[in-house]
C-alpha positions as CSV (number, residue, x, y, z in Angstrom):
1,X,20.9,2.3,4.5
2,X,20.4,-1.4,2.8
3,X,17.1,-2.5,4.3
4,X,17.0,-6.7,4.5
5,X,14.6,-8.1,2.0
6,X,12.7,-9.3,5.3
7,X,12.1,-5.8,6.3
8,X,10.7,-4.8,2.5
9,X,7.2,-5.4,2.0
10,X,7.2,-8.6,-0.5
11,X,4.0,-6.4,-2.6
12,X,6.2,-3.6,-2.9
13,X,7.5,-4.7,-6.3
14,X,4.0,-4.1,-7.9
15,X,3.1,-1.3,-5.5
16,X,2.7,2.6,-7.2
17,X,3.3,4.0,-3.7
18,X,6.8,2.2,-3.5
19,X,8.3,3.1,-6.8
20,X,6.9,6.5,-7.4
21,X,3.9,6.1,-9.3
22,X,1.1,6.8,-6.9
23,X,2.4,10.4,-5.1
24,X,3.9,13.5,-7.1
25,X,5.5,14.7,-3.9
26,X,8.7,12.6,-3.7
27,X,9.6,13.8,0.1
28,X,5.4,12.3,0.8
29,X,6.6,8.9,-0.8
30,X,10.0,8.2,1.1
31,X,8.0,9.0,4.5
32,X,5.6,6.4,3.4
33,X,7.9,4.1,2.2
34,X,10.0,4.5,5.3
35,X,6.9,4.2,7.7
36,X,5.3,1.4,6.3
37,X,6.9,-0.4,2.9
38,X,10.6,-0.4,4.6
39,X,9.7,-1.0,8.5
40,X,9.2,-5.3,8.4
41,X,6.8,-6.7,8.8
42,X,4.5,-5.5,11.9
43,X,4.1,-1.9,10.0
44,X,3.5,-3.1,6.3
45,X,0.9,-5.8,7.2
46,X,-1.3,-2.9,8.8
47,X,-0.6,-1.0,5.5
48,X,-4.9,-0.9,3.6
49,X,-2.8,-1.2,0.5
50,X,-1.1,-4.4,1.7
51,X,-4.3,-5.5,3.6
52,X,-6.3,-5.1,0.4
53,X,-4.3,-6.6,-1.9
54,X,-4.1,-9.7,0.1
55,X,-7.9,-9.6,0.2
56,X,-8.7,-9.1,-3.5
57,X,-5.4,-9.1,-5.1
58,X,-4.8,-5.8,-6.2
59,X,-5.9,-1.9,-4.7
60,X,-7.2,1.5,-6.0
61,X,-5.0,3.9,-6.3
62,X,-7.0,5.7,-4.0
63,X,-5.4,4.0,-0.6
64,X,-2.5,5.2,1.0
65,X,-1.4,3.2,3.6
66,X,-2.9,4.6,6.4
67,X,-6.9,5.2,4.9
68,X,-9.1,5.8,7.8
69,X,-11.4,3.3,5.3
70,X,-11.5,-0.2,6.7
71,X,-10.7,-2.7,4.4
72,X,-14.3,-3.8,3.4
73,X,-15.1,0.3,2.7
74,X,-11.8,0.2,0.6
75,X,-13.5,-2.7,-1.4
76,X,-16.2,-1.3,-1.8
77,X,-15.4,1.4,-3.2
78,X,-13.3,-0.4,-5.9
79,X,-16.5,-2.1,-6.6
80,X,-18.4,1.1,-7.0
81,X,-15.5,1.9,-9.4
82,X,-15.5,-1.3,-11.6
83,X,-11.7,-1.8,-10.3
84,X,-13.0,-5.5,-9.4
85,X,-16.1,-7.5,-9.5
């Protein structure tokens, strides 16, 4: 099914989760992709991954989409990792 661009999450480009890079379970991926990265925009803006990115500009590859981290614990933790200052 051909998703509208307005429907595709405009990070999802850049995103590891969305082409393949982030999961080794394909089926986990397309579930993910479907839920959140494909759904418009009321399910990819409550994406962490989204949400973080558009805080700091990028995000670990430790977040799936549905972390029960907040945002700022996400942070954080990419601090505590050296993944941003």
């Amino acid at each position: 099914m051909f998703k509208e661009e307005k429907d595709i999450c405009p990070k999802a480009t850049r995103c590891p989760l969305f082409d393949g890079r982030l999961l080794s379970i394909p089926q986990a991926a397309e579930s993910y992709k479907m839920l959140y990265c494909q759904a418009g925009r009321e399910k990819y803006t409550v994406c962490k991954r989204y949400q973080t990115s558009e805080r700091v500009g990028t995000c670990g590859k430790f977040v799936m989409p549905n972390s029960s981290l907040t945002v700022d614990e996400i942070i954080q933790k990419m601090r505590e990792q050296g993944l941003i200052n």
